[in-house]
C-alpha positions in Angstrom: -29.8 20.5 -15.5 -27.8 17.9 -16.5 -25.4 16.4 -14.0 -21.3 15.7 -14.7 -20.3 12.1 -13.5 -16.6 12.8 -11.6 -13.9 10.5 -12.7 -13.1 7.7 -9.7 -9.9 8.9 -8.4 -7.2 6.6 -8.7 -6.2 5.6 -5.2 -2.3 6.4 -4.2 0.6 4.1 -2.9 -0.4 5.4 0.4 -3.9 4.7 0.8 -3.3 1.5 -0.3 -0.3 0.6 2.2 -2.9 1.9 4.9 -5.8 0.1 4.0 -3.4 -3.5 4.1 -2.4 -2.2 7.4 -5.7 -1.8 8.8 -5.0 1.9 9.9 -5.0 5.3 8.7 -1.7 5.4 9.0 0.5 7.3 6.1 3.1 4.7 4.5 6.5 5.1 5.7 5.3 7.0 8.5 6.6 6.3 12.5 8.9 3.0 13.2 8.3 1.8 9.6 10.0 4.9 8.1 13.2 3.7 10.1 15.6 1.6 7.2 17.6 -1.5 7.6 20.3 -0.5 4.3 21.0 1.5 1.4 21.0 0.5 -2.2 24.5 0.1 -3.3 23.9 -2.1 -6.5 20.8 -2.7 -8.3 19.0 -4.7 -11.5 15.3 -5.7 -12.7 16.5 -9.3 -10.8 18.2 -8.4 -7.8 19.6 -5.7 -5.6 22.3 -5.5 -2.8 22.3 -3.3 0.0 24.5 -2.2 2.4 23.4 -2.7 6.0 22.6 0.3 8.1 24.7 -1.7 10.4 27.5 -3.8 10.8 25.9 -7.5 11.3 22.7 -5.7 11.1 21.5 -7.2 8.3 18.0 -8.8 7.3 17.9 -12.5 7.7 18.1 -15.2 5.0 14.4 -15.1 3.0 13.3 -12.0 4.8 11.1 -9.9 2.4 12.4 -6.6 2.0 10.9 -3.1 0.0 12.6 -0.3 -1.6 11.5 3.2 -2.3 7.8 4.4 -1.5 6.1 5.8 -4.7 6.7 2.5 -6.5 8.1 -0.3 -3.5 10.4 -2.8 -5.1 9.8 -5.9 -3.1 12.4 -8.6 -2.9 13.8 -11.6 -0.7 17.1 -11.8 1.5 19.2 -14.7 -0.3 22.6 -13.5 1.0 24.2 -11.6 3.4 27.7 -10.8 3.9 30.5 -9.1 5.8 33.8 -7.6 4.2 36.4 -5.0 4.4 36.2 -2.2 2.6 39.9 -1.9 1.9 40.3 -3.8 -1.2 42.8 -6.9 -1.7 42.6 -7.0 2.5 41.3 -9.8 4.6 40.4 -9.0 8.1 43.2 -10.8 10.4 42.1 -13.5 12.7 42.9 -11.8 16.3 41.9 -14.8 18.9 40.3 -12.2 20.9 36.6 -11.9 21.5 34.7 -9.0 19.5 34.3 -6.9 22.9 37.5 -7.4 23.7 38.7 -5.9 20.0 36.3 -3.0 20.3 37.8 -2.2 23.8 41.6 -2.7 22.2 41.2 -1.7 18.4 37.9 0.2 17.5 39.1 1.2 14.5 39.2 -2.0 13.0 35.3 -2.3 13.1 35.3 1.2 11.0 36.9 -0.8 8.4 34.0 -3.3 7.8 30.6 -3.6 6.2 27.6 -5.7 6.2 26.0 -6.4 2.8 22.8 -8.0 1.6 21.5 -9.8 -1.8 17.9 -9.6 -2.8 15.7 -11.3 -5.6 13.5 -8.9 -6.6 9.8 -10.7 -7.2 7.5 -7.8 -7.6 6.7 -4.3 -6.7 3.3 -2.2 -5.5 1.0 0.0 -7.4 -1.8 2.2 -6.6 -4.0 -1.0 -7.3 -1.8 -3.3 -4.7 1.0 -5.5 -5.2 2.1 -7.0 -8.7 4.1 -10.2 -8.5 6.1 -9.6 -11.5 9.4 -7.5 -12.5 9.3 -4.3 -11.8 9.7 -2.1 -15.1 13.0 -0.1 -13.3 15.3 -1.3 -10.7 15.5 0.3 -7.6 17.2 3.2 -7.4 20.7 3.6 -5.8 21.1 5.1 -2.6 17.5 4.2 -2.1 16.9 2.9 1.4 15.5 -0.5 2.5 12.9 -1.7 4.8 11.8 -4.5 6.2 8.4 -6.1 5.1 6.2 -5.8 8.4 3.7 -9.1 8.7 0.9 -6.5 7.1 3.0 -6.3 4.4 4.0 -9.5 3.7 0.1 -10.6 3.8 -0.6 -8.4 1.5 1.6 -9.4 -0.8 1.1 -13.3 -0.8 -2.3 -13.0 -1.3 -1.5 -15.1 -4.7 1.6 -17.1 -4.7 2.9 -16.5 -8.2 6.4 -15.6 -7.0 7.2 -18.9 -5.9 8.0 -19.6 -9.6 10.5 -16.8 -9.2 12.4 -18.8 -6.5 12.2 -22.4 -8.0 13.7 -20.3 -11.7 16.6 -18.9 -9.9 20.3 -20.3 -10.5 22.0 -18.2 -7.9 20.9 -19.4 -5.1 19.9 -22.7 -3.2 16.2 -22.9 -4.4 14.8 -25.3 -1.5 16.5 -23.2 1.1 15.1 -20.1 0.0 11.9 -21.3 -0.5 11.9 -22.9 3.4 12.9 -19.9 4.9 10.3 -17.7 2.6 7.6 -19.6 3.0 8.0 -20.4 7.4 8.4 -16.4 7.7 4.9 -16.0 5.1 3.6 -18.8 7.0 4.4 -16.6 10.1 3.1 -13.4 8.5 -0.5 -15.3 8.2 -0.7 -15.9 11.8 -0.1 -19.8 11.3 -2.9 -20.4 9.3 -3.2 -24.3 8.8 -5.4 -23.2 5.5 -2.4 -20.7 4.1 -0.5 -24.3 4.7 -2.3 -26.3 2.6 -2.7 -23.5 0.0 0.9 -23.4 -0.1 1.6 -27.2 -0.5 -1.0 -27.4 -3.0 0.7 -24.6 -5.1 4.1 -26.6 -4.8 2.8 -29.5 -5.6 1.8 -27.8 -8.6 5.0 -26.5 -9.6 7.1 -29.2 -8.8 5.3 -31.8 -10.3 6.1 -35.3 -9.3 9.1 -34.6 -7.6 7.1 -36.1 -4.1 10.4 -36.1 -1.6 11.5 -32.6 -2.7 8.0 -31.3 -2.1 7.4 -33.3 1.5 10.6 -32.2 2.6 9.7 -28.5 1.9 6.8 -29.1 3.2 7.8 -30.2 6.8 10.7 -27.9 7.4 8.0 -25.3 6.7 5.8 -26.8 9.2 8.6 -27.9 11.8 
C-alpha cells in the first residue's frame, strides 16, 4: 500500500516568537501582551504612536513592534509631548509638576506623549525580514516594546543599518549610537557582536574613518 507524504506545515508567527524566546510561551502572551502606545499615524517608512502614558514613551532608538499576525518592527527616533488643544501652548507655571497635579489636575488631561518610528522590517512565519513591510501598520494598532529576545532575533543580520545611514529625517549617527549600544545590550555584550558590527560599518561607510571610530566608541563607552 502505497504511502502519502504530508505536506511540512508551515510554522506560525507564534511558534516562531516562542522558539526566539527559548520557551513555549504563546506570543503576546503575559507581561509582553501589556503595550507601551497606540498607532495614531502610519506609512511603509514610519509610524507614530501615542504613548499609553504621558512621558511614558519608548526611549530614543528603542526597537518597537506592532500587531502580532505580521509584527511591524521599527526604531524610536522621536518622542514628543503636546497639547491636544490645537493653536495652544502649555503655559509655563514655575511650579513643580507635583505641585501642579496637586493644584490643577486637569491641565495634565490636556496633554499627550507621542512617538516617531522608522519602520526597518517586519516578521513572518519564517522569522524576521529586514526589509519594508508590504502594508503599514494598522491604526489603532498597539505597540510593544522589543524584549532583548526579540531584538536578537532580529539582528541576526545587520541589513537595516542601511535603513538608518539612508534616512533624512533624522540625525543618522545618533540613531545609529543609540540602536546599536541597546543591540549591543540585547546580545549580552558580546565583544564578537562588536566587532561584527564595526566591520559592517566599516563597510557601509567607506572611508569616512572618524565618523566610523566615533560611532564606534560611543557604542562601546
Amino acid at each position: 500500500m502505497d504511502t502519502v507524504k504530508e505536506k511540512p506545515r508551515r510554522r506560525s508567527l507564534r511558534e516562531f516568537m516562542g522558539e526566539e524566546k527559548g520557551t513555549g510561551e504563546a506570543f503576546g502572551n503575559g507581561a509582553a501582551a501589556t503595550h507601551i502606545g497606540e498607532i495614531v499615524e502610519s506609512s511603509t517608512t514610519e509610524l507614530i504612536a501615542e504613548s499609553a502614558h504621558l512621558h511614558g514613551a519608548p526611549s530614543f532608538g528603542q526597537f518597537v513592534r506592532v500587531g502580532e499576525e505580521m509584527p511591524v518592527v521599527g526604531i524610536v527616533f522621536n518622542v514628543f509631548t503636546h497639547s491636544i488643544e490645537p493653536n495652544r501652548r502649555p503655559t509655563a507655571y514655575g511650579k513643580t509638576e507635583e505641585e501642579l497635579r496637586l493644584e490643577q489636575p486637569q491641565i495634565f488631561e490636556l496633554l499627550r506623549t507621542e512617538f516617531e518610528a522608522l519602520v526597518i522590517g517586519y516578521i513572518d512565519e519564517r522569522g524576521p525580514v529586514q526589509v519594508l513591510p508590504p502594508q503599514p501598520a494598522r491604526i489603532h494598532s498597539f505597540v510593544h516594546s522589543c524584549s532583548d529576545e526579540e531584538v536578537q532575533g532580529f539582528t541576526r543580520t545587520d541589513d537595516y543599518l542601511r535603513s538608518i545611514l539612508n534616512t533624512s529625517k533624522v540625525p543618522t549617527d545618533e540613531l545609529l549610537v543609540a540602536t546599536l549600544r541597546r543591540t549591543l545590550e540585547a546580545h549580552g555584550g558580546s565583544r564578537s557582536y562588536l566587532v561584527r558590527i564595526g566591520k559592517e560599518l566599516s563597510r557601509l561607510l567607506g572611508d569616512d574613518y572618524d565618523r566610523l571610530s566615533s560611532i564606534i566608541r560611543r557604542i562601546a563607552h
